[in-house]
Each structure stands twice: as C-alpha cells, then as structure tokens.
C-alpha positions in Angstrom: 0.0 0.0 0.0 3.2 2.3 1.0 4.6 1.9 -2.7 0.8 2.3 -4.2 0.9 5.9 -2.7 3.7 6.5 -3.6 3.8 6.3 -6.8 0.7 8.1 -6.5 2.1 11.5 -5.0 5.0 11.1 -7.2 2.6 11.6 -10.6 1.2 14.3 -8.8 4.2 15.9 -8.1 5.7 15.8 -11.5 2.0 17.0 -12.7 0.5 14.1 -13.9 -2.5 14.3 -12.3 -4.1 16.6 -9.6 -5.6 16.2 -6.0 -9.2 15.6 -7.3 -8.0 13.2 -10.6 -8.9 10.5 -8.7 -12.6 10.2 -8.0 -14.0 9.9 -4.6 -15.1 6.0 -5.5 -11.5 5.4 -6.3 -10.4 7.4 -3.2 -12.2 4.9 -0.8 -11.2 1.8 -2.0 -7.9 2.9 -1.7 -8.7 3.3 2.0 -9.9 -0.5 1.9 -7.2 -2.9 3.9 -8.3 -5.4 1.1 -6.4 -3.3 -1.6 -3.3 -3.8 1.3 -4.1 -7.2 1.5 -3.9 -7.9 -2.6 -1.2 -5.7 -3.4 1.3 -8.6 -3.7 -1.0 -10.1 -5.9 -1.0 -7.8 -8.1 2.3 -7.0 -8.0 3.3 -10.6 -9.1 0.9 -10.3 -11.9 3.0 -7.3 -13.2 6.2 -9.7 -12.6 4.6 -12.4 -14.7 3.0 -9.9 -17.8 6.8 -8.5 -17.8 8.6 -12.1 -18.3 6.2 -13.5 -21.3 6.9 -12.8 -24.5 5.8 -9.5 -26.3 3.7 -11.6 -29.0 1.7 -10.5 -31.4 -1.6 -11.1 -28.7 0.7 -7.7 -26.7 1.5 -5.7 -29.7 -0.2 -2.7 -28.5 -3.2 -0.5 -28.5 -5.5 -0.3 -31.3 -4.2 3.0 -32.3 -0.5 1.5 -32.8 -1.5 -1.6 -34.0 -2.7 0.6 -37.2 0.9 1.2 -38.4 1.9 -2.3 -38.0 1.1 -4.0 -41.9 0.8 -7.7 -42.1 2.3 -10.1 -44.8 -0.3 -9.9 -47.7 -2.0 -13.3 -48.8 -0.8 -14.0 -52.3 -3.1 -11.8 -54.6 -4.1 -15.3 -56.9 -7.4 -15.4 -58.8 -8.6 -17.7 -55.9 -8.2 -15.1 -53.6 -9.8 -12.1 -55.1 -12.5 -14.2 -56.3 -13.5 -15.0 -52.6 -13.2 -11.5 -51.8 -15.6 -10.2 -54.3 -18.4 -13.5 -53.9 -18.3 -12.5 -50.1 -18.9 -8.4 -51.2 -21.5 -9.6 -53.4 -23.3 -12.2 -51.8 -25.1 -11.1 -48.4 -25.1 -13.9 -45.3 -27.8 -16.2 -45.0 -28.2 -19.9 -43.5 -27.2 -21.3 -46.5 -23.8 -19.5 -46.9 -22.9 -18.5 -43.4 -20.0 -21.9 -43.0 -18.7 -20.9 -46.7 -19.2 -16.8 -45.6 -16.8 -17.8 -42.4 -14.4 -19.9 -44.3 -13.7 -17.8 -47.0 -13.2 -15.0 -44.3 -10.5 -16.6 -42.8 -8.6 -17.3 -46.2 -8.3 -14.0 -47.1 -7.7 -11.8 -43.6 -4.0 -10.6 -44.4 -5.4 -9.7 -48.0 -8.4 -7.8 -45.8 -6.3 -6.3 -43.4 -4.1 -4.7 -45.6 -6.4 -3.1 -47.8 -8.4 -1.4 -44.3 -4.7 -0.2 -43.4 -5.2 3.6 -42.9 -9.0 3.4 -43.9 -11.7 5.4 -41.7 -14.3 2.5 -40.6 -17.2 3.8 -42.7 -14.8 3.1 -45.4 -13.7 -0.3 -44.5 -17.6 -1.2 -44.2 -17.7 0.2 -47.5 -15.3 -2.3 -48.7 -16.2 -5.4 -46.9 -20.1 -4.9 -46.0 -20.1 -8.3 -44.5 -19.0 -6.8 -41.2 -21.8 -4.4 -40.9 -25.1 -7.6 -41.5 -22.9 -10.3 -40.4 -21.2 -8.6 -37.3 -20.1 -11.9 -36.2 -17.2 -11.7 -38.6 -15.3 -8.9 -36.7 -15.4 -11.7 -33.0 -14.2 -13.8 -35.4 -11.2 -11.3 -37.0 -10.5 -11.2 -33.1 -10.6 -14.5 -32.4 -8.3 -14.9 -35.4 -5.6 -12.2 -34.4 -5.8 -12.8 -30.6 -7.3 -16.3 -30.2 -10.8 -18.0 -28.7 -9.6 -18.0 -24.8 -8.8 -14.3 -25.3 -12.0 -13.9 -27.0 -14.4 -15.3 -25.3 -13.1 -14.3 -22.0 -15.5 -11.3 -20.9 -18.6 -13.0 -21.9 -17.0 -16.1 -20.0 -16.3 -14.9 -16.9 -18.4 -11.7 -16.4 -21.2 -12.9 -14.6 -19.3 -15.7 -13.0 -16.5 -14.0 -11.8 -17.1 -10.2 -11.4 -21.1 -8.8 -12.0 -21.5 -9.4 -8.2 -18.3 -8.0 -7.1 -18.4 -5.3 -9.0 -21.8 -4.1 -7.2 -20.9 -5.1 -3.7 -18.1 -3.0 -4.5 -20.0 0.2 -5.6 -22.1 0.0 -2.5 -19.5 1.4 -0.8 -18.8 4.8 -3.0 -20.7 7.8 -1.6 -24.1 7.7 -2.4 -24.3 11.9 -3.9 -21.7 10.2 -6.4 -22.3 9.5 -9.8 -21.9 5.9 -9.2 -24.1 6.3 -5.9 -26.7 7.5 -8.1 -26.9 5.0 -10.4 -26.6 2.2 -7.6 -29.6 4.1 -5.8 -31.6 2.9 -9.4 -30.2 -0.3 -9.2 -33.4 -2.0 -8.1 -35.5 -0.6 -11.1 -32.7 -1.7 -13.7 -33.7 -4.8 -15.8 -30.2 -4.6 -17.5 -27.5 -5.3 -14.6 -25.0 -5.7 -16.8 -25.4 -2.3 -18.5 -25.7 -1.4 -14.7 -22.5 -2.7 -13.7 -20.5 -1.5 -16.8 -21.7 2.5 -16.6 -20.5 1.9 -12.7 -17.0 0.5 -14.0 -16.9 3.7 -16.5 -17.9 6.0 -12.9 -16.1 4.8 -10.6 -12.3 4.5 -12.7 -11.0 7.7 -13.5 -11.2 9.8 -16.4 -7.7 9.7 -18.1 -8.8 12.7 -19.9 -10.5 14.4 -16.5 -9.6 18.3 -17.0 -9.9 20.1 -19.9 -8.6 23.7 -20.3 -11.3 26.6 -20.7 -10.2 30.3 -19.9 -6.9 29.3 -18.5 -8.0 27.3 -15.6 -9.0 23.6 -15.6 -12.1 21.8 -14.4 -12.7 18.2 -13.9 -15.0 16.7 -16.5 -18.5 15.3 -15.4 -19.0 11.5 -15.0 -22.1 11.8 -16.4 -20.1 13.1 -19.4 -18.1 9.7 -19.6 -20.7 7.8 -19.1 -21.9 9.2 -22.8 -18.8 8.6 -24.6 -19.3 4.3 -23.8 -23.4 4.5 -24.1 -26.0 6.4 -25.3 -29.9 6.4 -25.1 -32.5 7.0 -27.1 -36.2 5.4 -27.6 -37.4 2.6 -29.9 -38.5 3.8 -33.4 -34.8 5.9 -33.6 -33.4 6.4 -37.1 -30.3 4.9 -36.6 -28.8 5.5 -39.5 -29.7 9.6 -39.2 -28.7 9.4 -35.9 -24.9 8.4 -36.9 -25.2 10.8 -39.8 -26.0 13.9 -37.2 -24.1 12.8 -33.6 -22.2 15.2 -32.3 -18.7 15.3 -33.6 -16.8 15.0 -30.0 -17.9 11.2 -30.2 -15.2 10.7 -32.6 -14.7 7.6 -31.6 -17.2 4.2 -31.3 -19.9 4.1 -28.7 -22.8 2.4 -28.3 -26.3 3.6 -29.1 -28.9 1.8 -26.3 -32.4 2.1 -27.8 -35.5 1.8 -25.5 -35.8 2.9 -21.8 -32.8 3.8 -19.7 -33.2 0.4 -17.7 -33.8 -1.6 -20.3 -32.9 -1.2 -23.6 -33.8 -3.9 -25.8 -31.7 -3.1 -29.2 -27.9 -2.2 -29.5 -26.0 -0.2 -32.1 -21.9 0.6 -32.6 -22.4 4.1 -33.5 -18.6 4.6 -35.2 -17.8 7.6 -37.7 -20.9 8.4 -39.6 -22.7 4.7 -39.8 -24.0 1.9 -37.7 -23.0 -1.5 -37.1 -26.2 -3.6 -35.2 -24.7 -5.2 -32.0 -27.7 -7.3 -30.6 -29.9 -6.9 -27.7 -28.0 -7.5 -24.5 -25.6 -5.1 -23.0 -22.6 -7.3 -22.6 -22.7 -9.1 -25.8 -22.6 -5.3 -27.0 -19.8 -3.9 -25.4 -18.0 -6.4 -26.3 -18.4 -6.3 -30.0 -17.9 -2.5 -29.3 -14.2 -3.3 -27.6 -13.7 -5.7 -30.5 -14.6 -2.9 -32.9 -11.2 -0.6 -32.0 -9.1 -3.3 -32.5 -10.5 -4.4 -35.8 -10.8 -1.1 -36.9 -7.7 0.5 -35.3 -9.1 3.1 -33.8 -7.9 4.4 -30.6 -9.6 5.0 -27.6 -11.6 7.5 -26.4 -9.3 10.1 -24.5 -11.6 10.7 -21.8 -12.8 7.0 -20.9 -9.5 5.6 -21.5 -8.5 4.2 -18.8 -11.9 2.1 -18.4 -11.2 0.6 -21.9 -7.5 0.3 -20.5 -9.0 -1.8 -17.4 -11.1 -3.9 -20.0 -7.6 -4.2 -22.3 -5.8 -5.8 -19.4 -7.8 -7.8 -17.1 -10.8 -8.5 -18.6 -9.2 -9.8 -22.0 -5.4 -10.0 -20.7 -4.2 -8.5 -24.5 -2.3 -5.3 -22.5 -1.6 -6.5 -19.0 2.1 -4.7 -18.7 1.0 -1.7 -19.1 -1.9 -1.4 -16.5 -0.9 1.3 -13.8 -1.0 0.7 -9.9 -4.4 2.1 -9.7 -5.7 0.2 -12.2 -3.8 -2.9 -10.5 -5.2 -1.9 -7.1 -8.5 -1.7 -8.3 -8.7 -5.0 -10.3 -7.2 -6.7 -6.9 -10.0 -5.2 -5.0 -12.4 -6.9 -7.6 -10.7 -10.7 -6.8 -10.2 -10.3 -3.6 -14.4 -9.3 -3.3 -15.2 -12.1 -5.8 -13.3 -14.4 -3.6 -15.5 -13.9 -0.5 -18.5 -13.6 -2.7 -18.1 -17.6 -4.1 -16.8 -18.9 -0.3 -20.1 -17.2 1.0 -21.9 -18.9 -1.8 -20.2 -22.3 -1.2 -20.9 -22.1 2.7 -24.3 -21.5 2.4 -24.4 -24.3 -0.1 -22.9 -26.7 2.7 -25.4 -25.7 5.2 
C-alpha cells in the first residue's frame, strides 16, 4: 500500500495528475485494507506480464497496431475471387459456413487493404462486417485467439457482475456511481448497470480540460456518454450516426429503449452503424472488439476504463496497466473471492 501511494504522490508531483484526478469511489477503495491485503497479488501479476513474450496477442493498442502492416495473402485469382463473392453475396443460413471460411482465407489480403481506412470506409469495402457482425469476433478470435475472445462473456457474470456491485455499495451515495446504484433496483439490464459503474467509478484519463486558462474536472455523467448512449425505440439509426455530435469521434454504443432496459444495440462509429444485438454485454463487447479491428484508438476521456477492459478483462495489454488500475482490479478478486466462499458455505449448510 506504501509503494501504491507512492507512486501516486510522485505523478502528482511531477504533474500528472491533480488532487481531485482521482474520484472519490476510487479514493475509498484505496482506504480499503483489502487493496493492502492484494497488493502482492497484483504485483506478481506485473512480474509475470513483464517475463512472457511481447507476442503478437501484446502488440499494442488499437491505435499503434494501425501502423503495423501484415504479410499480404498471395493476390491469386482464388483469392480475389473470394473477396468479391463475399462483397457480393449477403449472409444467409445457407452460406454462413462458406461466408466464415472464405473470411479466414483472405484476412491478411483484408487487413491490408483497411490499413489507414476510416471504418465507414472499410464497411464500404467489406459490407459483411456491418449484416454479419459476427465476422469482426471472429477477426479477433483470429488475431488474438478463442480463450482471449471469449473471456469477458465467460467470466463476467461468473466472476465479477457481483463484485463489482458489492463493490459500488460502498462509494458515496451523492456520487455518480451512488446515483446509479440508488436505481439499481429498477434496472432490468444489470450488466449495462454494472458496466456505466465500471466507467464511474475509474478515473477519467482525460478528466480536465482547459477553458479560460484554468482547468475543471470533467462530469462522469459526461463519460458515461462517450461508452453508451440512449434513445427510444423507433430511432433512425442511420440519421442518428449521420447527425451525432462530432466529439464522439470515436465508437460508442447507441442503447435504444428505456434507460433500464434497452432492448436493441448499435456501434455508432464515424458516420454509420453496425447492429450489436440486444443485451448489454454481448454489446460492449463487439464495441471493444470494434477498435481493435478497426484500429481506432480509444476515447481520450474513458480511457482508462477501456485500458481496465484491455488488461484484465481480456489480458491483451496487461504490462501496461498502472498501480491504480492494479489496485482496483485486486479489489475486484479479492471481493469475488468472499463472494463464491459465501456462496459455497451457504451451499454446505
């Protein structure tokens, strides 16, 4: 815990962050004696991320994996032919195994020719990604593997849903965390829940902003919006990607239906739309998948969630995870932990 602050008051010393750059949520747990307790935990996950080999699974972040060019496929007849039957020839039951297999043939050919491309134009290219958004899981799958894939959607509710609520329970109820906890009995959609508390209660890596010489911490209400945004069944999607404000450079997701509940799910990235389902988790994670297909970077000012996401959740960036974000994470095992022995007790009795 002694190092942890440290390291903390020496970034604030050197201006790297302020006082209030940490929120008050963050503040707490850093008060817990479990985040004493895990610290050499997560410490020896540090060791271990530094001693494996920087594969292509660690390359980097979206953004730097876009000026890193594979090996093309060799550009035979075969191959361009499969490329234009696939532009040409929408998914259906019928075609989806040949749609998959003909996907997979021609990936370095593909990820060449989106090298540098904006997304609207890549969809432009290679529709198939826009009605058949299964393809860009399986691009990930194919660049980072299934374990690494499937992990969020694996061991979300398992693992972390409860211990990520037990754990907001404790941040000040006036927070913005606290005030979407105080709503969590009339949520439908825990997950969505439990991921707009992640975004709340880590800090905002992009948290002041200058305006008129001073700076001012930005609302979490604000990062909330750059991860999801609402709006009611009956929504023109496609007009709504056409006209979104131009700060939301970068992919969100669009949540139609009620706050609580939404029942339809849309990566809103550039100007178009890519459908993402109807449940929150299966959503975000096409959305997380989306930047590294894409190669776009992440959001400046909810960076550090996606960051969290990057390294724990889907273990691609684990090395470079700071000792807040460590501290934070060990708070999560350590509360899952007690969670499952609780479970397994009662079980006994």
């Amino acid at each position: 815990m002694d190092e942890l602050l440290e390291d903390v008051a020496f970034a604030s010393v050197h201006g790297f962050i302020t006082d209030n750059h940490f929120g008050p949520e963050i503040q707490q747990i850093f008060e817990d004696n479990a985040v004493d307790m895990e610290w050499e935990n997560s410490q020896g996950l540090a060791q271990q991320s530094d001693q494996s080999d920087f594969t292509d699974r660690q390359i980097c972040t979206p953004a730097l994996r876009k000026a890193t060019k594979v090996a093309d496929d060799q550009l035979t007849d075969d191959v361009l032919k499969k490329v234009e039957w696939m532009k040409h020839h929408p998914p259906s039951r019928e075609n989806t195994s040949q749609m998959r297999t003909y996907f997979k043939n021609t990936r370095n050919h593909r990820k060449n020719i989106m090298h540098g491309l904006t997304i609207t134009d890549a969809l432009s290219h290679f529709p198939r990604y826009r009605d058949m958004p299964s393809l860009i899981v399986l691009d990930f799958e194919l660049q980072f593997g299934k374990d690494v894939s499937s992990s969020l959607l694996t061991n979300w509710k398992v693992d972390f849903l409860g211990a990520i609520m037990k754990v907001a329970r404790k941040v000040p109820e006036s927070s913005q965390a606290g005030l979407l906890l105080s709503a969590h009995q009339k949520w439908d959609d825990v997950d969505l829940c439990a991921l707009k508390l992640l975004v709340a209660m880590l800090p905002s890596s992009n948290a002041y902003s200058s305006k008129k010489g001073k700076k001012s911490a930005s609302s979490r209400v604000d990062a909330v919006n750059y991860v999801f945004q609402h709006k009611p069944i009956g929504t023109d999607v496609m007009f709504f990607a056409e006209t979104k404000d131009d700060k939301y450079a970068e992919p969100f997701l669009l949540c139609l239906g009620t706050p609580i509940n939404p029942t339809d799910y849309y990566v809103i990235c550039d100007n178009t739309s890519v459908p993402a389902g109807t449940t929150a988790l299966a959503a975000f994670d096409l959305l997380f998948k989306i930047h590294y297909i894409f190669s776009v970077e992440f959001s400046g000012c909810v960076h550090t969630f996606y960051n969290f996401f990057d390294a724990f959740f889907y273990g691609i960036n684990t090395y470079t995870a700071s000792s807040l974000l460590r501290s934070f994470w060990a708070r999560l095992k350590t509360t899952s932990t007690k969670l499952e022995n609780k479970c397994a007790e009662n079980l006994s009795k």
